[in-house]
N, C-alpha and C positions, 0 to 999 in steps of 0.2 A: 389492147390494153395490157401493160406489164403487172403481172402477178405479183403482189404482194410481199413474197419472199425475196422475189429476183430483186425488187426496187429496194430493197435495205440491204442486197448484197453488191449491190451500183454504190447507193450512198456511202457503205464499208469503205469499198475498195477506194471511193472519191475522196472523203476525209483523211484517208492513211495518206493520202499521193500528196496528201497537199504540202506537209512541212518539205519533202525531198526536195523541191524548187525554190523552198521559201529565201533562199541566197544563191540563189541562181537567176534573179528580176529585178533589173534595175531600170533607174531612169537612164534615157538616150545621153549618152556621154558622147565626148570628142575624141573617136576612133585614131586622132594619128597625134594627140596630145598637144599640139601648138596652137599657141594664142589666145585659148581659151582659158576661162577660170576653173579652177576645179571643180568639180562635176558634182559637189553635195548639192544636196538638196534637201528643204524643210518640211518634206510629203509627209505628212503623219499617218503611219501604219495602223490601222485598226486593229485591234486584238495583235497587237505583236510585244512579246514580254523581252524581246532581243533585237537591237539594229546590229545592221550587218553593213559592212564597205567590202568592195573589189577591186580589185585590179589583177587582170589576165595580161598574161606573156606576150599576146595579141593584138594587144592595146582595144581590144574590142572595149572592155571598160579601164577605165582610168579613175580609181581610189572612187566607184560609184557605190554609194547608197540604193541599197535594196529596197525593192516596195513591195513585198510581199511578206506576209504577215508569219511570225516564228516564233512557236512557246514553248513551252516546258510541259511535259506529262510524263505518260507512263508509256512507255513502247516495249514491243518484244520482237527484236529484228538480229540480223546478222551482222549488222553493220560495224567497221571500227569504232570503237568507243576513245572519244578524250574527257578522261575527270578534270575538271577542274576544281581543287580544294584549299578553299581560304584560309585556312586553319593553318596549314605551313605556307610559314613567311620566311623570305628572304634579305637578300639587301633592298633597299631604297634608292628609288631609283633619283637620278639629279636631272635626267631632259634627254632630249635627241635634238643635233641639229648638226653645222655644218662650219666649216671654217670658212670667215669674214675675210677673205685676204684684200688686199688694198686694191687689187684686179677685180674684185667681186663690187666695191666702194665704186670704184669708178667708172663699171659700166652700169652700176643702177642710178646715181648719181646723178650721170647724164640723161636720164629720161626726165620728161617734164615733169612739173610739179604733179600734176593732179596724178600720173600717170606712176611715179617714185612713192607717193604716199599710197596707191591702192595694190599696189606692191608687196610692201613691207609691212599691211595689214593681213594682206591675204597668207606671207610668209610667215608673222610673228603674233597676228592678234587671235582674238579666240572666237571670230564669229562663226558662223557656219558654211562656208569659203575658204575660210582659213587653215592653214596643216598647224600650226601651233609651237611653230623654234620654240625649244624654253632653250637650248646649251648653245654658245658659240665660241668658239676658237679663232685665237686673234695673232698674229705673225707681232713678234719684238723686232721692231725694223722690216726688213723687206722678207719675204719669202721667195722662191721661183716664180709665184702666180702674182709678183710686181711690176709697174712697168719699168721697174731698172733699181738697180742694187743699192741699196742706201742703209744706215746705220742712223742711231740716234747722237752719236757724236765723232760726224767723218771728219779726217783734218788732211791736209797738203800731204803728200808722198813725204817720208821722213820727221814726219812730224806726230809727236804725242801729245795725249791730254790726261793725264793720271791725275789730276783734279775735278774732271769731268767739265771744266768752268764751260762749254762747248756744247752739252747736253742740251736736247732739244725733240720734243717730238714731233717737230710741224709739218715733219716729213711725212707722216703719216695722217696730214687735216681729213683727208677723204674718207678716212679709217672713220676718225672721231667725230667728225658732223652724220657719218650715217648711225653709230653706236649709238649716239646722245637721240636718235629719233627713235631709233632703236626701242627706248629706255621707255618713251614716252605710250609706247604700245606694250610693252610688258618690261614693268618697272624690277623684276624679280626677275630674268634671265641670267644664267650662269656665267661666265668666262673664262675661260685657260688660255694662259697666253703664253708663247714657246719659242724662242730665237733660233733661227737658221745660221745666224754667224753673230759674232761679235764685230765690234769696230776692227777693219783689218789690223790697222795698230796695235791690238791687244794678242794679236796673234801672231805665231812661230813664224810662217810664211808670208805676212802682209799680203795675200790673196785672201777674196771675197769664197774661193773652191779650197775648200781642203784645210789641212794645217789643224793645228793643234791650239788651246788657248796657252799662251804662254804664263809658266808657271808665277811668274812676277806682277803678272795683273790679274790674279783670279780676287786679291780684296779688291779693285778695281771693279771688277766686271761684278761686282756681287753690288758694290751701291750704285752699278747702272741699271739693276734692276731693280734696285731701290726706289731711285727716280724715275726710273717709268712707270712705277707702281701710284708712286706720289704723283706725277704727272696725270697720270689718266683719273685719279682721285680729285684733282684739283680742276677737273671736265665732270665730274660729276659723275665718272664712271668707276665701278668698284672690279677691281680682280679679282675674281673665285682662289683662282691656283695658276702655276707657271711650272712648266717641265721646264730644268736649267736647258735643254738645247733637243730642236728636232731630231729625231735620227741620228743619232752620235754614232751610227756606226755609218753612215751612207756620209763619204766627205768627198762625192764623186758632182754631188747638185751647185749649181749657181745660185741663191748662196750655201755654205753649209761649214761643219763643223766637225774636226773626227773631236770623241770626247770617249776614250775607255771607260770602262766602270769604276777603276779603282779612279782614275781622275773626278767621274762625275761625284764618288765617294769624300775623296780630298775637298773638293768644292762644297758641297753641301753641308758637313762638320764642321770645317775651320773656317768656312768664310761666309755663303750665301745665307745659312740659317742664324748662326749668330745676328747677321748684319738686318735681316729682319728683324729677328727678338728687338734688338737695340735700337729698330726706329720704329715697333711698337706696329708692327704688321703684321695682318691675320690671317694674310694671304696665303694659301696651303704652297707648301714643296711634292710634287710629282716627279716621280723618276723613271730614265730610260725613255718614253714614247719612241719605241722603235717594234719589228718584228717578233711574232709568237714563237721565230726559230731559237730567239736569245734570253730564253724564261731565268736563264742563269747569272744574265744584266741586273735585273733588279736585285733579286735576290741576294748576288753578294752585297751589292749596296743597304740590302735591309738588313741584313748579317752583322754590317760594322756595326756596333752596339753606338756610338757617337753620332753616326751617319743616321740612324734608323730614329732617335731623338726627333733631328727635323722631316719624316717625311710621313705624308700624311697614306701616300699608296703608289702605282704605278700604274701608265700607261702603256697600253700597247697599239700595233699596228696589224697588219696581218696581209702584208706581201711575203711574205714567208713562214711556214712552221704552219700551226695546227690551234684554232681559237680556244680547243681544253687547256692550253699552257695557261691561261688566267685562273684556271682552275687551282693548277700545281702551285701557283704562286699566292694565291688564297690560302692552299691548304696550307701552307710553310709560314704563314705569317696573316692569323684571319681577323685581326684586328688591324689590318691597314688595307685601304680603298683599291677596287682596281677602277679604272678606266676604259672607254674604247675613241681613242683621239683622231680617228685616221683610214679612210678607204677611200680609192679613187674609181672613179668611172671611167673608159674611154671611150674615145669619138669616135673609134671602129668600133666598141662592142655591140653586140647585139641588147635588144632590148630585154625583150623576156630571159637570155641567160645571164644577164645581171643581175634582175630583178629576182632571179629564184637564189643565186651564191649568195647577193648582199643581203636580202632577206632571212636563208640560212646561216649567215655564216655573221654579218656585222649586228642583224636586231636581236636574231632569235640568238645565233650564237654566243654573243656579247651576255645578251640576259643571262643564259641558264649558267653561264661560268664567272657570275657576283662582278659583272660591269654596276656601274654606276648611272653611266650615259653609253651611246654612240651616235659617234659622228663622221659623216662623211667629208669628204674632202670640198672641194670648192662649190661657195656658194649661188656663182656667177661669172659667163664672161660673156665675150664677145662671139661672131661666128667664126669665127678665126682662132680660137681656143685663147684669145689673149686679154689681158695685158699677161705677158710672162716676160723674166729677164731671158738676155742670151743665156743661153743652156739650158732653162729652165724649160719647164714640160709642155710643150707640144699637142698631145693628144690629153689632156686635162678633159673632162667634160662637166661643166659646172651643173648644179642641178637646174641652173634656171638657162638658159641664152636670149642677152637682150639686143633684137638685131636693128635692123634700121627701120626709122618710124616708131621705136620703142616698143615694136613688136615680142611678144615674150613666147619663148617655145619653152615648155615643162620637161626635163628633162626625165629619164631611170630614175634617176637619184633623188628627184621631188617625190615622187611615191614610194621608194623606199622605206624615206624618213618620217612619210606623212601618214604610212600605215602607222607610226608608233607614237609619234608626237602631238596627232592632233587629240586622241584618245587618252593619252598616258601621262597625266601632270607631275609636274616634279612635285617629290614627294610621295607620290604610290610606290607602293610594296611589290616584287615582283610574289608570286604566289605559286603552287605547286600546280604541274599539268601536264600531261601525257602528250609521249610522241609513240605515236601507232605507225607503221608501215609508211605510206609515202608519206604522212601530213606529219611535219613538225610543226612545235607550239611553243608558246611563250604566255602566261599569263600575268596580270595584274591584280592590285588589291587598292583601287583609288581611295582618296579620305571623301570624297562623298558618299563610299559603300560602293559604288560602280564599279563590275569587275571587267575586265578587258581580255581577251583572248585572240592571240595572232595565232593565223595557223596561217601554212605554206603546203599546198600542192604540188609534191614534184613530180608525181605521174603526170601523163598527158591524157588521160581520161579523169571525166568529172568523176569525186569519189564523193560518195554519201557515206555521214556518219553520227555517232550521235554525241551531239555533247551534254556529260553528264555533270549536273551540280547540283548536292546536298539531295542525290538518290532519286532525281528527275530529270529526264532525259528530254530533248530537242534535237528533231532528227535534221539535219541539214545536208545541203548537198554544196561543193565547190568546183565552181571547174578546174580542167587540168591546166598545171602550170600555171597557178595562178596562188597571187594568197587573199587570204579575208581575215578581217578585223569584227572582232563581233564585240557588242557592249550589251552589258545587263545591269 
């Protein structure tokens, strides 16, 4: 028979052990991420004052809900501490999600009906399967991830249309029949929409690679963004905001556009923002959407005192330079929005070192240096990385792959987005939170009172630690390489 004493110092040691695992137990998920639905699950936790999701570098779990029970008390342990404190707020956040390219339209497109709708529920609705798009990013004309290079008013070789009479978006039907269902699953998703070229005819080179807009049809090109604004308006579709051109410093992509700053300047004062005002659109102006190397792009554009009238904030990417540069361009002008418009995956990267950089660098990143949203790059293709134009990107990797049979693999880049966006509604507050040692963090301030907290594991061992709010603590454990999502 055990003694008295001993059996209450069993019971001790057994209640302390128990939060260390309580995010370390999940339901049996799908180990290699393909075909399956995402792995939530509706188990209700007894006594649990915290859910918790995973996803390890392993794919052991993929964005799994924890079934093991995690609260708040009082502890006296060793462990890293992250505060998280409601009281400092930040920016407001507009969504996480991904760019809709016309390649993304028409590989989902083509999946059966039943098979298309439980899709783009699981992608954009709020049930509990679902990761929750609220932001998406839309190509003006074609992007690289098209199946072939098109404009909304192409004309014969030698031939112009400085009246637009030609204007047309039909080119992009694939785009706007999936938008419009889009719509019907969450009526309130954001959009940015961004040209990779103009009609070659507006440009120096009449090539679809390179070149310059030429200076004589930039009022031109300002009410072809006019009518495409009008156009997708009269589909029932509304534009958040439009950065005047992708990457204006990259005029190397099929399609693309070189566009300086002092030109994106000139454009934005004398002709794109007027030409809104004057047809009475509310659509925001974003500038730059290119890399964190070029913090000096916007900046002189928000410097023009004319220029800085129409722009609501800037966009960045982050193939180059350092994601605090959002910061520097915050602090130089903090009454205008920044952005996160743009990160790609490859179809050689590895799993787990994408999912700890995108993690650190586009969710977590983006938040702590007053992004608004972030979004990854493509939202879909084929197994062949396509539709893309010639020259266009190759090792693309969409977050979803729709292969034959309509079979769908989940990509890195589903869980990336899905740690932030199934949790995090447009409209929460980002809110103050500690990075300890390996675990960086990113918190939230939802308007139903739900706070949210991502944290990232970059060691390769499970670390315990305690997460502390409003002076009560919940000790938790994460594996390595992994990150979790915890809601209160």
């Amino acid at each position: 028979m055990m003694k008295k004493s001993s059996y209450w110092l069993v019971l001790i040691v057994f209640v302390s052990w128990l939060p260390l695992v309580s995010c370390n137990k999940s339901e049996e998920g799908d180990p290699g991420g393909n075909n399956n639905t995402n792995t939530d699950t509706n188990t209700v936790v007894t006594n649990s004052e915290i859910d918790c999701w995973i996803t390890t570098g392993n794919r052991n779990q993929l964005l799994n809900r924890q079934t093991t029970a995690l609260a708040f008390g009082n502890t006296n342990n060793s462990n890293p501490v992250i505060t998280v404190d409601s009281a400092q707020r930040f920016q407001q956040v507009d969504g996480f999600g991904y760019t809709l390219t016309q390649g993304s339209a028409i590989v989902i497109n083509g999946l059966a009906a039943a098979q298309r709708t439980s899709l783009l529920n699981e992608l954009f609705g709020s049930a509990s399967n679902s990761i929750g798009i609220s932001y998406i990013r839309l190509a003006i004309g074609a992007s690289d991830l098209s199946s072939s290079v098109y404009s909304y008013d192409d004309m014969p070789a030698g031939q112009t249309d400085p009246t637009l009479a030609a204007f047309s978006i039909a080119a992009d039907n694939e785009v706007v029949r999936l938008v419009k269902d889009v719509l019907l699953i969450n009526p309130s998703i954001r959009i940015v929409a961004s040209p990779w070229s103009p009609p070659v005819w507006m440009k120096d080179n009449g090539s679809s690679v390179g070149g310059s807009l030429a200076p004589a049809n930039y009022s031109v090109y300002a009410q072809y963004f006019v009518k495409y604004i009008q156009a997708m308006q009269a589909e029932g579709i509304s534009i958040t905001a439009v950065t005047p051109q992708n990457e204006p410093l990259n005029p190397a992509n099929n399609p693309s556009l070189s566009m300086t700053a002092a030109q994106q300047a000139d454009f934005i004062k004398n002709h794109l923002g007027p030409a809104f005002v004057a047809a009475g659109l509310t659509t925001r102006i974003i500038v730059y959407d290119h890399n964190c190397d070029r913090p000096d792009y916007p900046l002189s554009i928000l410097g023009d005192a004319a220029a800085n009238a129409y722009v609501d904030g800037s966009a960045f990417h982050l193939y180059g330079g350092d994601i605090s540069a959002l910061t520097s361009v915050h602090n130089a002008y903090p009454a205008k929005n920044i952005y996160f418009t743009e990160q790609y995956t490859a179809s050689n990267g590895d799993f787990g070192g994408d999912l700890q950089w995108h993690i650190k660098n586009v969710i977590i990143g983006s938040m702590r240096n007053w992004s608004k949203n972030a979004l990854e790059w493509n939202l879909a293709n084929d197994p062949s990385f396509g539709p893309h134009t010639a020259g266009g990107c190759t090792t693309c990797l969409g977050a979803v792959t729709i292969g034959t049979a309509g079979a769908v693999t989940r990509n890195v880049a589903y869980y990336i987005i899905g740690h932030a966006s199934k949790f995090i509604p447009s409209g929460s507050f980002r809110i103050a939170s500690d990075n300890n040692g390996s675990l960086q963090t990113a918190a939230f301030l939802r308007a139903d009172g739900k706070k949210v907290l991502i944290v990232l594991n970059e060691n390769s061992n499970t670390q315990n630690f305690n997460l502390k709010f409003k002076n009560k603590w919940a000790v938790a454990a994460i594996p390595g390489n992994a990150v979790a999502t915890y809601v209160w």
